[in-house]
N, C-alpha and C positions, 0 to 999 in steps of 0.2 A: 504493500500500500504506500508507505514510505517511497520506494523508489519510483512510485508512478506520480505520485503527487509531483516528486523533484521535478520529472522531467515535464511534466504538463505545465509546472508553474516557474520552474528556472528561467531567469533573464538578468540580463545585464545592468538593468536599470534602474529595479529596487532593492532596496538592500536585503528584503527577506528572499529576490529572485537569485542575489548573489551568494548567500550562504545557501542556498537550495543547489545552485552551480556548483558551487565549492566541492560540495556532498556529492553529488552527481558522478563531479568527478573522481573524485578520490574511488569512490567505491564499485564505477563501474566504467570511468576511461570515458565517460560521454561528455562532450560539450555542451552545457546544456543550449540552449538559444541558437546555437552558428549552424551546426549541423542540419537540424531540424528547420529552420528560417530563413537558409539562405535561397533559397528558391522561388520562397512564399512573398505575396504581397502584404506589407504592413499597411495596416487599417487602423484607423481614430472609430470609434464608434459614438456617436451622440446620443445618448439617453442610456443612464447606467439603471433604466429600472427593468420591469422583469420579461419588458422584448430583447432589449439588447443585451442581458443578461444570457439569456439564452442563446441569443443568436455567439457570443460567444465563449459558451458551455461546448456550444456545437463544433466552433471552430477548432476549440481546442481538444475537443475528444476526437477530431477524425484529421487522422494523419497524413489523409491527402487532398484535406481542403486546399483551396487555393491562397486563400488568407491567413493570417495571423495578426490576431488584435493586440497593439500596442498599447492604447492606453482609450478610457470615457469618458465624454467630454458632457457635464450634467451641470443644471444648475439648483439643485435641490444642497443647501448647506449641510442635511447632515450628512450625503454621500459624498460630496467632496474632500477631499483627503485622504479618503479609506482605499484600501486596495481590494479588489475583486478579484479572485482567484489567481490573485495575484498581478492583477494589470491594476495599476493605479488610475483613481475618480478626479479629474483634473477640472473646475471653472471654466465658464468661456471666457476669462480672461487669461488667468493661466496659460491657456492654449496657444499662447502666441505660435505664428508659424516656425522663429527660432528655437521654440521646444519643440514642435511637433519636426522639425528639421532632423533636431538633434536624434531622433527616435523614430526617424526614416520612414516615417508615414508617408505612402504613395495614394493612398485613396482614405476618402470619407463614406462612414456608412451611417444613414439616420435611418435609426429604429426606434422613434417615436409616434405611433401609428398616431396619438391625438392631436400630436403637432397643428396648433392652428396656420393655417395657410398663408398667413401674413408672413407668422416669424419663420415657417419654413422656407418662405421662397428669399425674405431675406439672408437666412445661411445659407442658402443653395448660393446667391448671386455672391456671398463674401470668399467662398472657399472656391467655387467654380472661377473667380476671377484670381481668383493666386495659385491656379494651375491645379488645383487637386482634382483629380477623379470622383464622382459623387454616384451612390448606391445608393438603393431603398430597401429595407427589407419589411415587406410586407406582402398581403394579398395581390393578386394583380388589380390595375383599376378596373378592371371589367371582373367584377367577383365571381365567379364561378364556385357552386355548392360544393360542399364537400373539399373546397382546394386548400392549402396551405403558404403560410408565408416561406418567401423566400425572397433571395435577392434577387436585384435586377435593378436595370437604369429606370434613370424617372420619367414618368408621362410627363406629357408638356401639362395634361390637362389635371394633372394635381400645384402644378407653380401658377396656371394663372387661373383657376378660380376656388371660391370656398370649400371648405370638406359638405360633400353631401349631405344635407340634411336627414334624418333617419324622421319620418314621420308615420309610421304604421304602427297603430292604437291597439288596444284590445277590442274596441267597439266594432275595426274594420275585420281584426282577425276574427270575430265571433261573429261578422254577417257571413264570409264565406266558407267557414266550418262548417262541412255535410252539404256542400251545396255541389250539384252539378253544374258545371262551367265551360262555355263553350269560347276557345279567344279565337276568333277569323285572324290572318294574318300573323299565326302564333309565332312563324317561325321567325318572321323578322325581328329589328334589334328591340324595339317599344313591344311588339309580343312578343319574344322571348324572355326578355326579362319580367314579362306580367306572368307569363308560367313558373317564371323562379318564384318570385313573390308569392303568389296564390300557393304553389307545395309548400311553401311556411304555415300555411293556415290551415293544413287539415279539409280540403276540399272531400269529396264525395266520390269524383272525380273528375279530370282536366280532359275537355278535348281539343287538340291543337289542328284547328282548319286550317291548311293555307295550297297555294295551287304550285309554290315551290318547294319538291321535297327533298332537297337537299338542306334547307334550312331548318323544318320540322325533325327532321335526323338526328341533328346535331343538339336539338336541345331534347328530342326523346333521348338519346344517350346520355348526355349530359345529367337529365336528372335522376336518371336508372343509374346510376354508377350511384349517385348521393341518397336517393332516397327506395331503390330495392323494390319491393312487393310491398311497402307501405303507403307508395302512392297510386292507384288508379289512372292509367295515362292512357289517353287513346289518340290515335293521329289519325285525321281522313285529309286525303288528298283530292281538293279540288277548288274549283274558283268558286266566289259569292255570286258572281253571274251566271252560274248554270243552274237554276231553279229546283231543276229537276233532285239533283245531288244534292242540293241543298236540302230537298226534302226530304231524302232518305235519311241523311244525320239526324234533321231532329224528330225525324220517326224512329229509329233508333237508338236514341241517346234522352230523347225530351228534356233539353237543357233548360233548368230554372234561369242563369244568368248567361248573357251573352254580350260578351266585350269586342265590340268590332273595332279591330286597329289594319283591318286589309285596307289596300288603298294605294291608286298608283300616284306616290308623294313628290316626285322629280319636277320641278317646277319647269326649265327649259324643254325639257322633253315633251312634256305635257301637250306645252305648246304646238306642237306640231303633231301631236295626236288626242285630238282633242274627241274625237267621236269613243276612243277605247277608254279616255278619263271619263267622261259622263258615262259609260256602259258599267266600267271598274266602280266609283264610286260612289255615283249618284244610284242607277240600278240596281247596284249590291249592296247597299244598305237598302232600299227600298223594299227587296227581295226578303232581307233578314226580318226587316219591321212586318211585313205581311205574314212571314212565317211564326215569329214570336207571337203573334196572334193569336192565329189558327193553332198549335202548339203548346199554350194556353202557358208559354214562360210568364216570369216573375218580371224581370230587370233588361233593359236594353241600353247600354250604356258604349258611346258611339266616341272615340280618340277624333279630335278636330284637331285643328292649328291655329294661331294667330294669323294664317293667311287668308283667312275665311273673315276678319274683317276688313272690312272694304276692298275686297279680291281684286288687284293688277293681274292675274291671270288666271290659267284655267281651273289650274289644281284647286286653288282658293278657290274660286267660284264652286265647283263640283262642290267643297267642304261645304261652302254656306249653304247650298243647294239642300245638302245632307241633314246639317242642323237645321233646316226648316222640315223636312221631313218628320224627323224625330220630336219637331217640338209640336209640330201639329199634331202625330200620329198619339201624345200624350193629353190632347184635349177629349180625344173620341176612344181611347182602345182603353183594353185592360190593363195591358204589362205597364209598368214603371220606367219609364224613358227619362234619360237626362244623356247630354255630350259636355266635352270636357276640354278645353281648349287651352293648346303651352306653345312654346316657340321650339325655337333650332336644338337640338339633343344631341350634348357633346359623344363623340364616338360613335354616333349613327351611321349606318350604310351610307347617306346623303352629306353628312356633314364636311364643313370647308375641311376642319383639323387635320383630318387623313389626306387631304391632295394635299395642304401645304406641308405637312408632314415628308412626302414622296418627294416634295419639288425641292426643300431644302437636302434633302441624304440625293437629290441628283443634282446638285452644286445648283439650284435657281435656275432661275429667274423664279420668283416668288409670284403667281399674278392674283390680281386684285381688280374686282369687276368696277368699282368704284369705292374712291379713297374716302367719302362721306359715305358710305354705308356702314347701318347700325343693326345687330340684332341683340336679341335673347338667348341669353344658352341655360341650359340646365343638363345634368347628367341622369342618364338612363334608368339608375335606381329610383334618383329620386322624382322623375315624372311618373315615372310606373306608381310607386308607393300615392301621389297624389289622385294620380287617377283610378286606384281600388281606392282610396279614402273617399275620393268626392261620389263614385258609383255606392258607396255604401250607405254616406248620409242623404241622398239624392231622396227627394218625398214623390214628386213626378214633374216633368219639364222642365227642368233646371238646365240653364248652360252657363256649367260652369267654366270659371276663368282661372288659371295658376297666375299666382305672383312670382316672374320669373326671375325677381331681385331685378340688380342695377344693368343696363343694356352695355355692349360694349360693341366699341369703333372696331370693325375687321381689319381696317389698319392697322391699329394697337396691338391686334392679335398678330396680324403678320411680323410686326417687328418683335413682339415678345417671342414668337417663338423664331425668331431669327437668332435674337440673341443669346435665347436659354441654350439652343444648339451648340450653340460654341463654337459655331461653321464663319468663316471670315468669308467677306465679300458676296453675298448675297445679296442680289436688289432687287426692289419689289417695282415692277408694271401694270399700269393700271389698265384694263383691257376695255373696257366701255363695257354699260349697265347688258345685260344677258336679256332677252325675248320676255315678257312677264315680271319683269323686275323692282323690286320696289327700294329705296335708298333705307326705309324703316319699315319693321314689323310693328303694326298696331295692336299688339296685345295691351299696352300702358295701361296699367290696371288702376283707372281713377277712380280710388275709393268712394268719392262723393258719388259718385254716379252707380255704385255697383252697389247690394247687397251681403254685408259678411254672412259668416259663417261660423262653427263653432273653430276651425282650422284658421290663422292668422293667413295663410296664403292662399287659401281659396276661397273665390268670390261669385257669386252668381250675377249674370247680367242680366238688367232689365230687360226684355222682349216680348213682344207680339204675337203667340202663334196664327196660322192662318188656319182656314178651315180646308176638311179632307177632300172637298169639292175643287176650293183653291188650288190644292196641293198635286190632285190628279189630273189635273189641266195642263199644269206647269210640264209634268211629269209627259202627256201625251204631244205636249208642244218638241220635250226635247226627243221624245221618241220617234218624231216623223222625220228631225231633224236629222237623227244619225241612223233613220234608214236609210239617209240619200248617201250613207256614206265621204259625205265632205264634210273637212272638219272644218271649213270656215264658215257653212252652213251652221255646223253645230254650234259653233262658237258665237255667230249673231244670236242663236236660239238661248245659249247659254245666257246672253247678254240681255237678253228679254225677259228670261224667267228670273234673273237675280238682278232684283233694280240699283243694289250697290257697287254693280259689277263695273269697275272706271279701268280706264286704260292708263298704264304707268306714268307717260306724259303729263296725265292731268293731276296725279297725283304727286311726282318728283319734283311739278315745276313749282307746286304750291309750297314744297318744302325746299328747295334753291335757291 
């Protein structure tokens, strides 16, 4: 025991590592620290509590890590001073880069999972700028069940915005306990992650629609590995516009709740297919709302975007289209309808993060559609958790609104994440506004004007439902439209049934 302690804890630079050395040697010819270390990367580890504790337990009980921790870097007074298994608890003053020099620290490792995101991204920019290599040890940011921390480089999207808010109640977990649940579009990023969330709470069982099944795959594997024969999982593969199929699921399943998050979301593309957006998701929610019906569900609760108010293009418009649906289809029907409305979702399929991401690791040009464009970001967990919260307190017709915190300039993003890269010489081009385009997302969640809630960040908006006569008018006007198969057709027809529907023009120049 004696002899493994020595060697696990001998070094050169405490005085109890050097009588450990001493010992070592005398009694068994070993060096302690040179032999064992000289290959290894010396590491500073920040946070001497019981993540980074561990993470160097770990380092030091396996022989062929890559690392070796030299000393932790805490600001808690009574660990300061104390040695940990023999690596000494040093101040962030202390820590001058002259000490950490002296003790050949090549890389930083922060294993403080609670780190507020202020103070983290200010250490990140202090030690990132005096050359040191910086780790994270913790979960990936895209959590996956059942997974484990480890190391790895940092997301861009933990340095530039807040730690995820954790907002899932006991009230939200105890509405979908024992319930049958149906997510359209499960396998994408907003429904996949609504399938992580829901196996937290004990469903009934999950069924993951979607017409891509490569994406439904990966999150039925996904949760089979974590949650076994405990959870109930079923996967049907097909579109929300094939009626037909649709009717078999909820002939077979007779889903109590039904979260439709399916929905072709691509805003430029849209554009130019505009006949298969109104079929994708104006028709496919329409489809669902008439089946929840007849099928005699409980909840129909429908994923919108802040492009759905005052829609510059098609996608938005389809959305608004959709929430009029579902807020009429809750003045006349049984089931409990409400939709639920967020902005831009950091790490989405569609999100900028990922292209700039690719364009800085291929040396730039950074492009930027316009250098005064503003959005909303929010991350995956935490839309998901809002939108089972808001489906849960929902009484009937509500459309609700996320508060998506503070908007930020996509410039700002691009040069923040220019610079967290540490890549020299990148410049960013501004490419002119894309087909559809708006310079802001109108989510701006003005409280005076909206309706709280028990939730501080969601809001219900004032609105008008129309009546179901209204509704199937609208509905036959865009149906004749996109039997002619022209999408410009569709698109005037679009622009007739959604009287907010303005063309970007008229809306960029008001804000220029």
């Amino acid at each position: 025991m004696m002899y493994r302690y020595a060697y696990k804890c001998g070094n050169q630079e405490t005085t109890r590592g050097k009588i450990l050395s001493i010992l070592l040697h005398i009694f068994s010819g070993i060096e302690a620290g040179n032999e064992k270390e000289v290959q290894k990367i010396k590491v500073a580890i920040i946070g001497a509590g019981r993540v980074g504790v561990s993470l160097a337990e770990e380092l030091l009980n396996n022989s062929e890590a890559a690392y070796v921790p030299r000393c932790f870097i805490d600001i808690n007074k009574e660990k300061v001073g104390r040695d940990i298994h023999g690596i000494p608890v040093w101040s962030e003053t202390e820590a001058t880069f002259k000490k950490l020099g002296e003790f050949e620290v090549q890389e930083i490792i922060f294993a403080i999972p609670s780190m507020d995101a202020a103070k983290k991204k200010s250490l990140y920019e202090y030690y990132k700028n005096a050359g040191y290599k910086l780790k994270v040890y913790d979960y990936p940011t895209m959590y996956v069940a059942g997974g484990k921390r480890h190391l790895r480089e940092f997301d861009i999207e933990e340095l530039l915005f807040r730690k995820p808010l954790v907002v899932s109640d006991e009230r939200t977990n105890a509405y979908y306990k024992d319930k049958v649940v149906l997510i359209t579009g499960g396998g994408g990023s907003i429904g996949s992650e609504l399938c992580r969330q829901l196996a937290k709470m004990n469903p009934k069982k999950i069924i993951i629609l979607d017409i891509y099944e490569n994406g439904a795959y990966d999150v039925q594997q996904e949760l089979k590995i974590a949650y076994g024969n405990k959870l109930d999982l079923q996967i049907e593969i097909c579109s929300i516009t094939h009626r037909k199929a649709l009717e078999r699921v909820f002939e077979k399943y007779h889903p109590q709740i039904i979260i439709n998050a399916a929905a072709h979301k691509h805003v430029p593309l849209m554009e130019h297919n505009c006949v298969e957006a109104i079929y994708n998701n104006v028709f496919g929610t329409q489809n669902l709302v008439e089946l929840c019906e007849e099928y005699d569900a409980e909840r129909f609760m429908m994923v919108s975007t802040d492009k759905a108010v005052n829609p510059t293009n098609v996608m938005g418009a389809t959305k608004r289209m959709c929430e009029m649906i579902v807020q009429s289809a809750s003045t006349h029907g049984k089931v409990k309808y409400s939709a639920t409305r967020f902005g831009n979702v950091l790490g989405s399929a569609g999100s900028v993060i990922p292209l700039f991401k690719r364009q800085i690791a291929n040396g730039g040009p950074v492009t930027v559609t316009d250098k005064r464009i503003i959005r909303y970001f929010m991350t995956i967990p935490e839309a998901s958790q809002l939108v089972l919260q808001s489906g849960a307190i929902a009484n009937n017709g509500e459309l609700f609104v996320l508060d998506m915190g503070q908007p930020v300039k996509i410039m700002d993003l691009a040069e923040n994440m220019i610079r967290l890269s540490g890549v020299q010489g990148i410049e960013i081009i501004e490419t002119g506004l894309r087909p559809g385009e708006k310079l802001y997302e109108e989510l701006l969640v003005k409280t005076e004007e909206l309706d709280k809630t028990d939730n501080s960040l969601i809001f219900i908006e004032r609105d008008t439902a129309l009546s179901k006569e209204e509704i199937y008018r609208k509905i036959d006007v865009l149906r004749n439209a996109c039997d002619t198969g022209d999408d410009l057709i569709a698109k005037e027809a679009l622009r007739s049934v959604v009287p907010t529907f303005k063309t970007p023009e008229e809306v960029n120049k008001e804000i220029a």
